[in-house]
C-alpha positions in Angstrom: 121.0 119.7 68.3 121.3 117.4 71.1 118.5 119.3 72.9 116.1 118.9 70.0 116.7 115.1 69.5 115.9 114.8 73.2 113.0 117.2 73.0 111.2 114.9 69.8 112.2 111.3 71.7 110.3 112.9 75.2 107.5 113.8 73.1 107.6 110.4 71.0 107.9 108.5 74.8 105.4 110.5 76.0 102.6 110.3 73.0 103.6 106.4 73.3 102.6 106.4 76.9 99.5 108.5 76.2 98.2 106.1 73.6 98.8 103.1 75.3 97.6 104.4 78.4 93.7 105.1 77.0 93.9 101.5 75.8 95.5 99.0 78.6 94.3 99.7 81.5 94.4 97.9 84.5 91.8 96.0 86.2 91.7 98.4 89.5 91.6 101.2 86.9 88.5 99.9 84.7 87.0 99.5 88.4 87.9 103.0 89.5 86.4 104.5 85.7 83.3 102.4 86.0 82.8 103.5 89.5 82.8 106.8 88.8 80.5 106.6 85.7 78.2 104.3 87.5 78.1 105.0 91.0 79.3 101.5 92.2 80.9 98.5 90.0 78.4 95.9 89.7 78.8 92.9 87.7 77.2 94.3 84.6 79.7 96.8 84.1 82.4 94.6 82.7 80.0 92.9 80.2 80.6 95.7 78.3 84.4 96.2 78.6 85.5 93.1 76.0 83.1 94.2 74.0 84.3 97.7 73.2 87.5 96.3 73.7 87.0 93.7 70.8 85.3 96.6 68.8 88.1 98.6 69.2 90.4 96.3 67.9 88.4 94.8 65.0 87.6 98.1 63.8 90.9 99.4 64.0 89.8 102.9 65.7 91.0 104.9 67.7 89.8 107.0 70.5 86.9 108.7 69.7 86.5 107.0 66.1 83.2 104.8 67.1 79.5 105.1 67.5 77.5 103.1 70.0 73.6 101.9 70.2 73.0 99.5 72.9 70.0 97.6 73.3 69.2 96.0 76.7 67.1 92.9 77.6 63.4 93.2 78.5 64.4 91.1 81.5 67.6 92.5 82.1 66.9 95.4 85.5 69.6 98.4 83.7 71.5 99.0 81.1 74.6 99.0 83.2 77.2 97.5 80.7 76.9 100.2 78.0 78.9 101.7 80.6 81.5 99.3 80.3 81.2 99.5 76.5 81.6 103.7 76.6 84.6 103.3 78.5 86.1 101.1 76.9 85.5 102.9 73.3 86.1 106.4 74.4 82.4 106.9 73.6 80.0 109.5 75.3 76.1 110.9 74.9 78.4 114.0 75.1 79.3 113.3 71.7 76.5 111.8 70.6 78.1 108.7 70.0 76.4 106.5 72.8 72.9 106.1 72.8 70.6 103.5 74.6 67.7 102.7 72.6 63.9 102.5 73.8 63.3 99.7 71.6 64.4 96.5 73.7 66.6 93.8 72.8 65.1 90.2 71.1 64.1 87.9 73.5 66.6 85.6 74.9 69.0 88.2 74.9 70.3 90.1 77.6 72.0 92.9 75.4 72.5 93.5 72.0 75.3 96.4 70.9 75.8 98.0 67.6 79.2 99.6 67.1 80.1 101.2 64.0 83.1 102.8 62.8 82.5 106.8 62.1 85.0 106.7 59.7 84.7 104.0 57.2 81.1 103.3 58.4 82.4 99.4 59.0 80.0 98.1 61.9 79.5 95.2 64.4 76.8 93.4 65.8 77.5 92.1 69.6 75.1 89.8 71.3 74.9 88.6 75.2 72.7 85.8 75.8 70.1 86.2 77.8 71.4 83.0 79.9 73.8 85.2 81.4 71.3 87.4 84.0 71.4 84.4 86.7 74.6 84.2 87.1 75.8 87.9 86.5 73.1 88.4 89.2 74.7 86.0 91.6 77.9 87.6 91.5 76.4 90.9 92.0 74.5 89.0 95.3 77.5 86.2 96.4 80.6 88.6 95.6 81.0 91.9 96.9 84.5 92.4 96.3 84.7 94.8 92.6 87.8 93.4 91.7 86.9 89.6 92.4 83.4 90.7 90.3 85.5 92.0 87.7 87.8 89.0 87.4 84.5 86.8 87.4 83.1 88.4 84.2 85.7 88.9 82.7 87.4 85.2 82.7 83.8 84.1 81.5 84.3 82.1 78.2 81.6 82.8 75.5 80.5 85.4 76.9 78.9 87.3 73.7 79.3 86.7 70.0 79.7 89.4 67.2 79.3 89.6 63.8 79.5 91.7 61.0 76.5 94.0 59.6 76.5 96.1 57.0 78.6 100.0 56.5 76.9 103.5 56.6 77.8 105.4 54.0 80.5 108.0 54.8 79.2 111.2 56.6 75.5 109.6 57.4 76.7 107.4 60.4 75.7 109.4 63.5 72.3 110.3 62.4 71.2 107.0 61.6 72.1 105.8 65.1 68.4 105.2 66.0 67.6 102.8 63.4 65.2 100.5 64.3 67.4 96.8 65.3 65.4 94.9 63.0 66.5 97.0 60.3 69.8 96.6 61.1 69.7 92.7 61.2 68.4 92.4 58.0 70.5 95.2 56.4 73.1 93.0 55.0 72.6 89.7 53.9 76.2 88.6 53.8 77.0 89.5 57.6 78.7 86.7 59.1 79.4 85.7 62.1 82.9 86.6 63.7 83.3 84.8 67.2 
């Protein structure tokens, strides 16, 4: 008896650990994942980490659970923070639930990522100003340090703003991925902003 109750508290401990592990990880980690993604930790990888991590939270998912379309800035030289947003939403082209669109971004912006849900089809609109390319461009230039780049993005205030847009139906989420972006902006005409 005493065996089993120590057996199902491990387990319990250890599925604890697991689940807290894939979501809190530290700053030298996020640098060690989006090194080995990327090739190198830039300054435009951990654009995308609060975003995925904000999506993760509003959305309630977990690992897995969401879809991703990112659309980068005509000015912008990579779309290196989807990167940041994959990680950080357990989200792959492996899956099929990461894409980076052909169609670019509005101007003035320097990235614009969907995120949806798979489950209840509930999705989220997440927009970096383009104002942001000078100075994510200086760090990359002025600080060579990844951990004193990732500190410097990710203590930036304002540095996107969300908002609601409107759910897939149930069981047509993934396929619809490709939607144009202007069709998703004016898919729902009581989105609101969040942030």
């Amino acid at each position: 008896m005493r065996t089993n109750v120590r057996l199902v508290l491990f387990a319990a401990l250890l599925l604890s650990y697991a689940s807290s592990a894939a979501r809190a990880e530290t700053p030298e980690e996020w640098i060690k994942l989006g090194a080995r993604v990327h090739g190198g930790f830039g300054a435009f990888i951990p654009v995308g980490i609060p975003i995925g991590e904000d999506a993760v939270r509003r959305l309630n998912a977990q690992p897995r659970e969401l879809a991703v379309i990112y659309y980068s800035g005509e000015k912008v030289p990579c779309a290196c923070s989807v990167d940041g947003v994959m990680l950080a939403v357990g989200a792959s082209p492996g899956q099929g639930t990461v894409q980076v669109a052909a169609e670019k971004s509005p101007p003035g912006t320097f990235a614009v990522v969907i995120i949806r849900n798979r489950k209840t089809g509930e999705g989220l609109k997440y927009t970096v100003a383009e104002s942001w390319l000078p100075q994510l461009s200086k760090i990359n230039a002025t600080i060579l340090e990844p951990l004193a780049r990732y500190n410097s993005v990710m203590n930036a205030a304002d540095l996107f703003t969300v908002e609601s847009i409107a759910k897939w139906r149930i069981g047509r989420g993934p396929e619809r991925l490709n939607r144009p972006l202007s069709q998703l902006e004016d898919s729902d005409p009581k989105r609101h902003k969040l942030r």
